[in-house]
C-alpha positions as CSV (number, residue, x, y, z in Angstrom):
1,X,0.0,0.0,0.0
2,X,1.3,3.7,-0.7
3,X,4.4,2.3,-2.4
4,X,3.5,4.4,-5.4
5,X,4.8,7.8,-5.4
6,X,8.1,7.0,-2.8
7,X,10.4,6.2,-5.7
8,X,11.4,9.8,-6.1
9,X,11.7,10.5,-2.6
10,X,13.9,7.4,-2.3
11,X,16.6,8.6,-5.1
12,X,17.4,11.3,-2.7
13,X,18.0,10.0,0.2
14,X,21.4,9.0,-0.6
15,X,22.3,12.2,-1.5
16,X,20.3,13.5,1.3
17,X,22.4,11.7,3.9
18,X,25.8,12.7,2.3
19,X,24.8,16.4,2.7
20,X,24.0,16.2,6.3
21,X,27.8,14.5,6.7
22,X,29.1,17.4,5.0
23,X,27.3,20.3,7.2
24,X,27.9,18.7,10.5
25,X,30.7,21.2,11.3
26,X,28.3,24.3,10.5
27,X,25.4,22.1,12.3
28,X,27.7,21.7,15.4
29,X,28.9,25.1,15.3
30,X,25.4,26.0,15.4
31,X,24.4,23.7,18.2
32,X,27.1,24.8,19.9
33,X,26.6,28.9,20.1
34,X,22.5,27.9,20.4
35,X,23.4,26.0,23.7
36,X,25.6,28.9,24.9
37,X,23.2,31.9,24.0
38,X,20.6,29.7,25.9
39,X,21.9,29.2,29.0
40,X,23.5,32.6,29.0
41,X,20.2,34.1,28.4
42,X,18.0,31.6,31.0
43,X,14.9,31.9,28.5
44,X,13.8,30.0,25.6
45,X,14.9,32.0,22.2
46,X,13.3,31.3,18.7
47,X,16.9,30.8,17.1
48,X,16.7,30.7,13.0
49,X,19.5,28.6,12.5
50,X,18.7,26.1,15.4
51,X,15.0,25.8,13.7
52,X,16.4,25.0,10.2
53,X,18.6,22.6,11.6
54,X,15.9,20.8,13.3
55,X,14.0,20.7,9.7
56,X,16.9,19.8,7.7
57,X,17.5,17.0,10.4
58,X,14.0,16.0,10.4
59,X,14.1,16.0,6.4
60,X,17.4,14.0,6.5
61,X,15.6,10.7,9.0
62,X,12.6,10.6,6.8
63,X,14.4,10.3,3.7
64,X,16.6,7.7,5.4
65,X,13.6,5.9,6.8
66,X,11.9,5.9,3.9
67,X,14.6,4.2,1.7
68,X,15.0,1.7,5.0
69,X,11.4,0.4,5.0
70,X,10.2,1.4,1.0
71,X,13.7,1.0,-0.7
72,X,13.3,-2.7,-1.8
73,X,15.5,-4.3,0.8
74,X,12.5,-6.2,2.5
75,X,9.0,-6.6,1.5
76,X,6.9,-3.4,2.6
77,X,4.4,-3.2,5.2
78,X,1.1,-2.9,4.5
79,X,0.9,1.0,6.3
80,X,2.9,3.8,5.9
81,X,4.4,5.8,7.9
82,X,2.5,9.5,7.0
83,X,5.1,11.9,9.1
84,X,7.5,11.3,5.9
85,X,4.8,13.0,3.8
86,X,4.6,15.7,6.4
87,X,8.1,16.3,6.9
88,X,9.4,15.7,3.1
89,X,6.6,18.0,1.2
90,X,8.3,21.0,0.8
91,X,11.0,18.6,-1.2
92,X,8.8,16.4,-3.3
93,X,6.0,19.1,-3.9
94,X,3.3,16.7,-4.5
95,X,0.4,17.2,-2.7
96,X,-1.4,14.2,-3.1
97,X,-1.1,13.1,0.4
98,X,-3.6,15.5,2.0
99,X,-6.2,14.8,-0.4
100,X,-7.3,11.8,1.2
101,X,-7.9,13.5,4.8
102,X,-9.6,17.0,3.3
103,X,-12.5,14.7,1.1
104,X,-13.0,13.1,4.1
105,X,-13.1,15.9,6.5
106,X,-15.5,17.5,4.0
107,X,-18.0,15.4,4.4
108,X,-17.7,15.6,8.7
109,X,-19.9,17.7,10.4
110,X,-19.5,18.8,14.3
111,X,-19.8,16.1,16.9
112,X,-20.3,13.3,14.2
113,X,-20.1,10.2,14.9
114,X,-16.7,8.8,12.2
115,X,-15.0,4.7,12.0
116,X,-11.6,5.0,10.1
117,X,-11.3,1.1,8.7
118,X,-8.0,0.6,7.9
119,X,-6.5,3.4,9.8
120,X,-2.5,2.8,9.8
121,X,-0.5,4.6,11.4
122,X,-3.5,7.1,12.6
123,X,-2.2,10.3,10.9
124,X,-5.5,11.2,9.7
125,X,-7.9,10.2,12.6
126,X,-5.5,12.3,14.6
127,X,-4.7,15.7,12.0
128,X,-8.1,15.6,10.2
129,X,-10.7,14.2,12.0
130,X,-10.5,14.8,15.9
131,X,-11.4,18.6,15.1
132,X,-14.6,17.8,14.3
133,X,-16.0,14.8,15.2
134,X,-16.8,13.6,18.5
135,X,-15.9,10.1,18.7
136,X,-13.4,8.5,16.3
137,X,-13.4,4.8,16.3
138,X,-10.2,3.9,14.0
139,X,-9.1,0.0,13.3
140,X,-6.4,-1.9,11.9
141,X,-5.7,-5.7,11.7
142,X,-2.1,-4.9,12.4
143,X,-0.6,-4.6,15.8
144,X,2.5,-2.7,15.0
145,X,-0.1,-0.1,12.9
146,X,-2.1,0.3,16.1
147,X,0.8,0.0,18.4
148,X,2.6,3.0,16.3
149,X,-0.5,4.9,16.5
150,X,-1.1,5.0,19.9
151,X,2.3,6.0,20.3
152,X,3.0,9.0,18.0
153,X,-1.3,9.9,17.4
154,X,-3.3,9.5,20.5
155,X,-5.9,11.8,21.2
156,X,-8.8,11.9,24.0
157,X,-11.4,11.5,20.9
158,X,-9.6,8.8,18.9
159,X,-10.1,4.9,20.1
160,X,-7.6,2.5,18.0
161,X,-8.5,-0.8,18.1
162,X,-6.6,-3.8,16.6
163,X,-9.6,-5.4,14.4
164,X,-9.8,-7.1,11.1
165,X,-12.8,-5.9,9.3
166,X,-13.7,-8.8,7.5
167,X,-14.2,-11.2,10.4
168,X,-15.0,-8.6,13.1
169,X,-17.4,-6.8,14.3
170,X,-17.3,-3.0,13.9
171,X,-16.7,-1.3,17.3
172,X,-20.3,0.2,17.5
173,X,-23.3,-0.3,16.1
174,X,-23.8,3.0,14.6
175,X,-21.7,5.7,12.9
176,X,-22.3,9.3,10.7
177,X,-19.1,8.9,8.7
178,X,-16.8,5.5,7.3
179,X,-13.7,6.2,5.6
180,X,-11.9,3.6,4.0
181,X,-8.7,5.0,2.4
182,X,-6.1,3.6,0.3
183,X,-7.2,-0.1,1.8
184,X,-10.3,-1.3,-0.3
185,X,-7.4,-2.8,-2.7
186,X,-6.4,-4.8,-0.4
187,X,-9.4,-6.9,-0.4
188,X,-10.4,-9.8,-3.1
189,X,-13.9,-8.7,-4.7
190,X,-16.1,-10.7,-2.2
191,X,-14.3,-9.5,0.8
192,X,-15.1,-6.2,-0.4
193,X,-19.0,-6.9,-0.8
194,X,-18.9,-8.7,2.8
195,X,-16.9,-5.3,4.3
196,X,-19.4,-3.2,2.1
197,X,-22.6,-5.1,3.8
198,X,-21.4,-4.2,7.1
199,X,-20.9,-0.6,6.4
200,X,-24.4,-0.3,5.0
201,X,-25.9,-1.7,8.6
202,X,-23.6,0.2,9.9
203,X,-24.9,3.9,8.4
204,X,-28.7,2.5,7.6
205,X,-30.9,5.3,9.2
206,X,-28.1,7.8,9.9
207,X,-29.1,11.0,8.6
208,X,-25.6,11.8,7.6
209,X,-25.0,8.6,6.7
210,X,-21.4,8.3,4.4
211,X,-19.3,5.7,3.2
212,X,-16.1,7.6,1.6
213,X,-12.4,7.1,0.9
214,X,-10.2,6.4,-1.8
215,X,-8.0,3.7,-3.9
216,X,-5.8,3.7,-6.6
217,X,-6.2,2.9,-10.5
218,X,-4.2,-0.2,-11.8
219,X,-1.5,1.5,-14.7
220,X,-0.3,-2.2,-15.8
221,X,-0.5,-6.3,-14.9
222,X,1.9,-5.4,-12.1
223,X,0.4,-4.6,-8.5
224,X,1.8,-1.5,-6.7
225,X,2.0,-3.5,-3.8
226,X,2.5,-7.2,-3.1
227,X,-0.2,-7.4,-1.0
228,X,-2.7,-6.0,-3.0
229,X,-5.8,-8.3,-4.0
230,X,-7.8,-6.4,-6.0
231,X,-6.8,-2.9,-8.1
232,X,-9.3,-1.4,-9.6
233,X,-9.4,-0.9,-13.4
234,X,-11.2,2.4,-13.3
235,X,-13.5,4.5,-11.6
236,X,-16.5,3.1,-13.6
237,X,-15.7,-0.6,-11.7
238,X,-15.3,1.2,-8.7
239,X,-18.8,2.8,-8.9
240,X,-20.6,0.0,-10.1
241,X,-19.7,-2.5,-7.0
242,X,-20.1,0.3,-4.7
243,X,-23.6,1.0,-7.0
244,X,-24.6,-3.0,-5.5
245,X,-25.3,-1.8,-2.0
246,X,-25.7,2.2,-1.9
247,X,-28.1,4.2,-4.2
248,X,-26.0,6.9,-4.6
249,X,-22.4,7.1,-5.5
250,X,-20.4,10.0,-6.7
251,X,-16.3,9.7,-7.6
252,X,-13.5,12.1,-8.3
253,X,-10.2,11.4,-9.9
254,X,-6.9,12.8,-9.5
255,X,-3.7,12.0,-11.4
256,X,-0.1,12.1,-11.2
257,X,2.8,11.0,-12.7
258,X,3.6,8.6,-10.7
259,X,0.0,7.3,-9.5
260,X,-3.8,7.8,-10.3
261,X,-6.3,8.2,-7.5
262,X,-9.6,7.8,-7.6
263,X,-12.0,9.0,-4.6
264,X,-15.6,7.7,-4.0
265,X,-18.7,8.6,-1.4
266,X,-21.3,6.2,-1.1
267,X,-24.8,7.4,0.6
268,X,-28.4,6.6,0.7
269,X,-28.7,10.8,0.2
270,X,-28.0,12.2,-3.1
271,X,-27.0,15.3,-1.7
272,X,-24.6,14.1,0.7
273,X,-22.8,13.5,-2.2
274,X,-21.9,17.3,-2.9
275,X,-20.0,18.0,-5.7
276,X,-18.4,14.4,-6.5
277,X,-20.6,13.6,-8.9
């Protein structure tokens, strides 16, 4: 999942790394007058040069820890890690990323009611959704997703839960908003259906009842991911199994070089659709 779009970051990183070797005496120069003008001064100072060398550092790990898990030298995990996205954007420019959490946001509304299936590594329970909503349910079937979660994106609003959606049952009976995000591929077709079925018991009789998220477009024979059961061969196949259990269904696509998204919202409302038509 998500392996799409890292190759560029990951022809960097080399490069990346040998350019933090070659500033370390300006970076401990800095460090060094920062630590003196500190406790000289017994107050905390905003100090330019000790704030860009906490970016550039931060730049530096991600592009290292990105080659480390993404690089080829194991298989990949099935969630990524979104902080590299966060920290590596003003490098990459590619703003595909965020996306994902402002559909889904758009379709929140105050003190709803939201269950993230598939949630990772909880970036966007925790940056998108606990301003809004009152109660975040937010699952994943694997322990090191939640486990990392906890850790780095807890929040008094946000309960992760180690589940597997297919055999499961969903935390609560009831919820306003389901997002599903770059996860429905993961799924053969009747898993899908079963996972579907659930979500429309789930939202039956909700007013704001929402079913939304987004997958990626299959470009050749070869999946973007190993673990990948089913890519979608448009937006059209998308909509039509989605079409099987809700009434209305409304996509938008966006497209990069390196990947092809493709959004969805499924309701029994046409108008909670809004513009995806």
């Amino acid at each position: 999942m998500l392996q799409n779009g890292k190759n560029q970051a990951m022809t960097h990183s080399r490069g990346k790394v040998l350019s933090f070797i070659r500033r370390v005496p300006w970076l401990l120069w800095t460090a060094r007058h920062t630590r003196r003008l500190l406790s000289s001064s017994g107050v905390v100072v905003f100090n330019e040069p000790l704030m860009r060398l906490a970016e550039f550092y931060l730049r530096c790990y991600y592009f290292y820890d990105l080659d480390r898990v993404w690089g080829g030298h194991a298989p990949p995990p099935e969630w990524f890690d979104h902080r590299c996205d966060l920290y590596l954007w003003s490098e990459l420019a590619v703003p595909f990323w965020v996306e994902r959490g402002v559909f889904s946001r758009e379709v929140m509304f105050e003190g709803c009611r939201v269950l993230d299936i598939c949630c990772g590594d909880g970036f966007y329970p925790y940056h998108f959704y606990s301003g809004i909503a009152s109660e975040v349910d937010a699952v994943d079937s694997d322990p090191k997703a939640i486990a990392h979660a906890r850790k780095w994106h807890s929040h008094p609003k946000i309960t992760y839960l180690q589940r597997d959606i297919v055999t499961d049952n969903f935390p609560r009976a009831a919820y306003d908003v389901i997002t599903w995000d770059a996860a429905i591929e993961h799924f053969s077709p009747d898993q899908i259906r079963h996972i579907l079925k659930k979500c429309v018991d789930t939202l039956r009789g909700r007013e704001g009842g929402i079913l939304c998220g987004y997958t990626i477009i299959a470009r050749n024979s070869i999946k973007s991911h190993p673990e990948h059961e089913h890519e979608f061969s448009s937006a059209g196949e998308l909509k039509e199994l989605l079409g099987e259990f809700f009434p209305c269904v409304g996509t938008i696509e966006t497209e990069y070089p390196e990947r092809h998204n493709v959004y969805f919202r499924a309701s029994f409302q046409l108008g909670h659709l809004r513009r995806f038509g």
